[in-house]
C-alpha positions in Angstrom: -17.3 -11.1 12.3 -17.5 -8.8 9.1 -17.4 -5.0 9.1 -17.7 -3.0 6.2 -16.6 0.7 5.4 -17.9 3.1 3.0 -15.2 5.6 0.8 -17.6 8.3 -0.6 -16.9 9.8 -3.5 -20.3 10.8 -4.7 -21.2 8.2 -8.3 -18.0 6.8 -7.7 -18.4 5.6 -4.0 -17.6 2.3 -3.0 -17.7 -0.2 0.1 -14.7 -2.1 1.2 -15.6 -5.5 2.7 -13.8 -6.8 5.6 -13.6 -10.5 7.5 -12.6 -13.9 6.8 -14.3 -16.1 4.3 -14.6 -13.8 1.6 -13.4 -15.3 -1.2 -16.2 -18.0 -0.8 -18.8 -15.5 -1.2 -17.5 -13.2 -3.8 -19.6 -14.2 -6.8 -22.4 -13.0 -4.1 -20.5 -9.8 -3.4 -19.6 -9.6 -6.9 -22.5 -10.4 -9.2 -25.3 -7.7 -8.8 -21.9 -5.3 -9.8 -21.9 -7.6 -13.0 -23.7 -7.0 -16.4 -22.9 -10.0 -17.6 -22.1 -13.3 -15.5 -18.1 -13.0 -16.6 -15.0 -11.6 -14.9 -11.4 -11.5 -16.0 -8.8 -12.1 -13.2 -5.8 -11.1 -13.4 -3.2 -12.6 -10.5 0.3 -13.6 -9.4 1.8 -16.8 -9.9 2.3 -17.2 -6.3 -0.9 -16.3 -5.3 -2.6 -18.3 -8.1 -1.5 -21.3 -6.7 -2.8 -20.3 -3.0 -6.1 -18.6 -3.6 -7.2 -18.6 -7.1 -9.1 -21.9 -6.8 -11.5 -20.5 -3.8 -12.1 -17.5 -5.5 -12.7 -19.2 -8.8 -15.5 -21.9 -6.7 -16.6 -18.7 -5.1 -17.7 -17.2 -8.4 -19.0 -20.3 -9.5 -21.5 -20.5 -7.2 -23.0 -17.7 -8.3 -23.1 -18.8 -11.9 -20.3 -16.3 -13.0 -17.7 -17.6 -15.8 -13.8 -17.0 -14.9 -10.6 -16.2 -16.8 -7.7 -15.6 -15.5 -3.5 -14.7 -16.0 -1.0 -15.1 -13.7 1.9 -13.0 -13.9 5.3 -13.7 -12.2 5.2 -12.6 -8.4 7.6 -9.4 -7.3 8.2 -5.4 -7.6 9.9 -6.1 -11.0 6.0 -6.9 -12.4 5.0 -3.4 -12.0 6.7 -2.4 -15.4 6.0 -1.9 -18.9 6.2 -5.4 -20.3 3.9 -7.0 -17.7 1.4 -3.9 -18.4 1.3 -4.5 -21.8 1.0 -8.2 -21.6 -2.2 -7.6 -19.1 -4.0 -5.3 -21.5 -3.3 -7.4 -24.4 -4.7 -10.2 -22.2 -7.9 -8.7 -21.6 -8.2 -7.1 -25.1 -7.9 -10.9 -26.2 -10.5 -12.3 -23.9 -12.8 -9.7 -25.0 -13.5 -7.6 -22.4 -16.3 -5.4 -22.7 -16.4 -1.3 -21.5 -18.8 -2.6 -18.8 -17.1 -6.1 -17.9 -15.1 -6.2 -14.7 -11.7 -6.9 -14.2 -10.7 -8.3 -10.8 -7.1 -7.7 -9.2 -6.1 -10.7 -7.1 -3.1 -10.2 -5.6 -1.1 -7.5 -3.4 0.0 -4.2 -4.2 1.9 -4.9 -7.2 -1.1 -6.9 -8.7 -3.7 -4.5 -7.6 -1.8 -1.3 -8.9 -1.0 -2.8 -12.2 -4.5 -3.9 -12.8 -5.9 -0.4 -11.5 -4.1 0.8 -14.4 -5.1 -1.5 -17.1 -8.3 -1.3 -16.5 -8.2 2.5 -16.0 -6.8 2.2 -19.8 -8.8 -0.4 -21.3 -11.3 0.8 -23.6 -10.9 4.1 -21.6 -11.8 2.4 -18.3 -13.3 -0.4 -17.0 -14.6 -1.5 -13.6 -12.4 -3.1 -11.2 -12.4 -5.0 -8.1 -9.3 -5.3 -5.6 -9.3 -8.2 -3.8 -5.8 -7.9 -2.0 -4.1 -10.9 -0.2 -1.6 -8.7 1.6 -1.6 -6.8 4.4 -0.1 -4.1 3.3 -2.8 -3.7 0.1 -5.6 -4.6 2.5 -4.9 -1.0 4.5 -3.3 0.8 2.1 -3.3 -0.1 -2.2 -6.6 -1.4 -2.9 -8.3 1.9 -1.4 -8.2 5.2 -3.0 -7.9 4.6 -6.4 -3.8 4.8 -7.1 -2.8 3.1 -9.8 -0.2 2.6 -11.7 3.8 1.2 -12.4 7.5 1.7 -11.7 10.0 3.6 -14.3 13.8 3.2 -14.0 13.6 6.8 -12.8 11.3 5.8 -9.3 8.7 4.5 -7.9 5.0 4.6 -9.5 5.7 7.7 -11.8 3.5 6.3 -14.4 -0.2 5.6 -13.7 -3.8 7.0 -13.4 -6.8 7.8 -10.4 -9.3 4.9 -10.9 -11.3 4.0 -7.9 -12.8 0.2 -7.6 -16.0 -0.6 -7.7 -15.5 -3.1 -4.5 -13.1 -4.1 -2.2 -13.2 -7.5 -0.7 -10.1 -8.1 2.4 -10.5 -11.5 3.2 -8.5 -12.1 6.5 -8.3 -15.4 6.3 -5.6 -15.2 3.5 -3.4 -13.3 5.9 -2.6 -16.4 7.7 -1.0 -17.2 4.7 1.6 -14.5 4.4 5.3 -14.9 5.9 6.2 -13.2 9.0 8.3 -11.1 6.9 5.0 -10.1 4.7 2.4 -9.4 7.2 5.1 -6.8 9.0 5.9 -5.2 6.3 2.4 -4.5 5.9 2.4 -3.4 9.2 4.3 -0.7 8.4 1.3 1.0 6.4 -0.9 0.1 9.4 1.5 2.0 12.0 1.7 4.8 9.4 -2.3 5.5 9.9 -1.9 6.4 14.3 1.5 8.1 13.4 0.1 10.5 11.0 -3.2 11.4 12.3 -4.8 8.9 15.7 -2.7 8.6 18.8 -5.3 6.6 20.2 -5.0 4.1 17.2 -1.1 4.0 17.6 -1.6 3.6 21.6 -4.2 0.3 21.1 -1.6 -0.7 18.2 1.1 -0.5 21.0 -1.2 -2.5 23.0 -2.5 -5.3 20.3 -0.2 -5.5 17.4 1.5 -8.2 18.9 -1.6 -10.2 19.0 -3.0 -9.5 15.5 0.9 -10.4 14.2 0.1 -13.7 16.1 -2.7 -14.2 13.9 -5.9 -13.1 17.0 -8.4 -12.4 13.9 -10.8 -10.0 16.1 -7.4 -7.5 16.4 -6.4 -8.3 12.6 -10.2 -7.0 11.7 -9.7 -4.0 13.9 -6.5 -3.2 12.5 -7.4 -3.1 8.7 -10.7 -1.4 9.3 -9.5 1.1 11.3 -6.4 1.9 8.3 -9.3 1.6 5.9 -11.5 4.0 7.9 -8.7 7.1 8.1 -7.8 6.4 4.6 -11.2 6.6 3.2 -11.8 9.6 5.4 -8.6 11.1 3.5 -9.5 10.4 0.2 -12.9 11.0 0.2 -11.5 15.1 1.7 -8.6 15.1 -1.1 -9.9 12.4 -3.8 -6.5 13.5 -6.2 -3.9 14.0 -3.8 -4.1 17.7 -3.6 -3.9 18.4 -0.4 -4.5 15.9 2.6 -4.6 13.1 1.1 -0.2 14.0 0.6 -0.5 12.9 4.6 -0.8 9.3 3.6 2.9 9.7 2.3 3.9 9.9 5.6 7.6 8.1 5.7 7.4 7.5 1.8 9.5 9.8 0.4 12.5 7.9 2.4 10.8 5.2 1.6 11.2 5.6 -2.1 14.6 6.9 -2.1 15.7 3.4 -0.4 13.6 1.1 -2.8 14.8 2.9 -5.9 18.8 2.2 -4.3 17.9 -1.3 -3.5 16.5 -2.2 -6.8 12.6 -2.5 -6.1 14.2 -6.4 -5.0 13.7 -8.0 -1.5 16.6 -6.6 0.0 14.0 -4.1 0.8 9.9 -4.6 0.8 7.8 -1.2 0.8 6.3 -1.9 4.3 9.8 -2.2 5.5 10.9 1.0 3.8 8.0 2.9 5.4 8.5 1.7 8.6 12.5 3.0 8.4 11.1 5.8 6.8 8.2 6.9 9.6 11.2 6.5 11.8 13.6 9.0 10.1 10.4 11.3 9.6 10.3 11.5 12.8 13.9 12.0 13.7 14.2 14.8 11.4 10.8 16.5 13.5 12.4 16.1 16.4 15.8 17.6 15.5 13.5 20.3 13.6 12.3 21.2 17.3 8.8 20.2 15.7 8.3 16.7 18.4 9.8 15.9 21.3 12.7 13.4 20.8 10.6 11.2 23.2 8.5 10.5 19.9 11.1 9.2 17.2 12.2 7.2 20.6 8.9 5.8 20.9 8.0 5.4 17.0 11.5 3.1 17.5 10.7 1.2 20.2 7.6 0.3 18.9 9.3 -1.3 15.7 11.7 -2.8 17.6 8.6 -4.3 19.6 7.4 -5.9 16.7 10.7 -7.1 15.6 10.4 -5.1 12.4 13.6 -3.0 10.4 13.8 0.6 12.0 17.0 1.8 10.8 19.4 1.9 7.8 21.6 -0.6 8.9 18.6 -3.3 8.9 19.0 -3.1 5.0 21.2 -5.4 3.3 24.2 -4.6 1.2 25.5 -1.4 0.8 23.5 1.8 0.2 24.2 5.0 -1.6 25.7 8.0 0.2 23.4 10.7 1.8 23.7 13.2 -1.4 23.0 9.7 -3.5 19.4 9.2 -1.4 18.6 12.5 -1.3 19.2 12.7 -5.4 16.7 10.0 -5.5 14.4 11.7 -3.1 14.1 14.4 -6.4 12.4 12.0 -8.4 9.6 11.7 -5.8 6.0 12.7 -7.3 5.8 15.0 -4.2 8.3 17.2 -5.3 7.0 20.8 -6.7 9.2 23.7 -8.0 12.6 22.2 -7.1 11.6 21.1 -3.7 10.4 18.2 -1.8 7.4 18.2 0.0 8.0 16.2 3.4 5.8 15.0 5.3 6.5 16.1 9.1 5.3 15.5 12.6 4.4 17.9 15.6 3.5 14.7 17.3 2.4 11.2 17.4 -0.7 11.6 15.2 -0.3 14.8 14.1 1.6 14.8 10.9 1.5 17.6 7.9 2.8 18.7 5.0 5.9 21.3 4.6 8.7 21.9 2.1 10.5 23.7 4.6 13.0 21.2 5.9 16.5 21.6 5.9 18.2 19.3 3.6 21.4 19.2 5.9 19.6 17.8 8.8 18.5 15.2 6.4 21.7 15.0 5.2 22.8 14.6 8.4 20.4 11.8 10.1 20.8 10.0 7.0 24.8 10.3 7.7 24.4 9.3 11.1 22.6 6.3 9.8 25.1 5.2 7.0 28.2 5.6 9.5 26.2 3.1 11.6 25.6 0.5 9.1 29.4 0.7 8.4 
């Protein structure tokens, strides 16, 4: 019960592994990637203590040497002091040019690595192996890298694809309720933007693969994994379609950044909200129907995830305070924000003409409700 799909990107193609029982094979998987039998892992506290021992008897039984560092769990480890102690690490463990490092972890892990190795001796080889959802279908494929400023959310980072990407399901069933939806959020995000059919059998199945049905959890990831290698292997850089994938981030962002990057608020969460007012702000754009945002709604509220701004804890900036945070978004170009919009269920693009006071005013709408 393992599928497997290709991201092509010419010398720097690479497959992405999907099933349960994965990290008992990777030194199989791993090794004939290896020039010598030695990887450096580099991991988060929490996960250490759930999966690093498989993955480290899964290497061994290949022959291949392990070291690893475990860095506290959390958002806040995407930064510059956790970046510099992982390079350091792996300067003093004497990585070589054509060693690999392997990224153990979810999205903060793999995105921090990514980097480091992407800056180590002016790049070295990776592997993602995410244990989240949400870095099964979305971080560990494509090559983003990178870590948070004060100013926002991943501002500071490089394009360094992985050599291999191994999604073990099995670790899902280890993930909170919490976790896997929030990672759900990046899954819905994939029929919303570009596969009615995909959102309709998600509408359909979700339920079951939340319930932890492993044949609808394998479907799930590879079909994410399958539109986004599709994307990035059209717009490798981000210049053009691959900006699709962004679909509900840039409210997203704007609500991390005022929550603190803390758990008030994870980033499946935020896109979920976010695909939500993306769609809102179609509909009142005369783009989509309003049956859509009602659908895109109902769904979440389906799958019991947060759909609105009053399913955020604490208080929140005002609307001109989000939208001042929106500015710092990477998408933005000459002044302007680059939204990503809908003309449908699966049929998102890319515009900067939206009116900032119907933003403004969904976004009021919102705040009055969370009171």
């Amino acid at each position: 019960m393992r599928e497997r799909v290709h991201v092509d990107l010419a010398e720097r193609s690479y497959d992405i592994e999907i099933g349960p029982g994965l990290l008992t094979v990777a030194g199989r998987l791993i090794r004939p990637l290896l020039s010598r039998n030695f990887v450096a892992v580099i991991t988060d506290e929490t996960v250490a203590d759930l999966h690093l021992d498989t993955l480290r008897a899964g290497l061994a039984s290949e022959g291949i040497e392990m070291v690893s560092l475990a860095l506290p769990a959390g958002e806040s480890t995407k930064s510059w002091p956790h970046f510099t102690r992982a390079v350091e690490w792996l300067l003093e463990q004497k990585v070589e040019r054509n060693d690999m490092v392997v990224a153990l972890g979810g999205g903060v892990i793999g995105d921090l690595v990514g980097f480091a190795a992407a800056v180590l001796r002016r790049g070295v080889r990776f592997v993602q192996v995410p244990t989240t959802l949400l870095a099964q279908v979305d971080s560990s494929v494509g090559g983003k890298t990178g870590i948070n400023a004060p100013q926002g959310k991943n501002l500071i980072g490089a394009f360094h694809q992985p050599s291999l990407v191994l999604a073990d399901t099995d670790v899902l069933g280890t993930l909170t309720e919490r976790d896997y939806l929030a990672g759900y959020g990046e899954v819905m995000k994939y029929g919303l933007l570009g596969d009615i059919d995909f959102f309709q059998w998600l509408e359909g199945n979700a339920s079951r693969a939340a319930a932890g049905d492993m044949e609808a959890r394998i479907a799930a990831v590879k079909r994410s994994c399958e539109m986004k290698a599709e994307i990035v292997a059209r717009d490798e850089t981000e210049q053009g379609d691959r900006a699709l994938l962004n679909l509900g981030h840039t409210f997203c962002h704007s609500l991390e950044a005022a929550t603190g990057y803390s758990d008030r608020l994870l980033h499946g969460e935020g896109v979920a909200i976010g695909c939500a007012l993306a769609f809102e702000v179609s509909a009142r754009m005369g783009l989509c129907s309003q049956e859509d945002p009602s659908r895109v709604r109902a769904h979440l509220n389906d799958m019991k995830m947060k759909t609105d701004l009053a399913d955020i804890a604490g208080d929140l900036p005002n609307s001109e305070g989000l939208i001042d945070l929106m500015m710092q978004d990477k998408k933005v170009k000459d002044g302007k924000i680059n939204f990503i919009m809908a003309r449908g269920i699966g049929e998102a693009f890319v515009t900067s003409d939206v009116d900032l006071a119907l933003v403004r005013q969904v976004l009021d709408e919102q705040l009055a409700a969370k009171g």
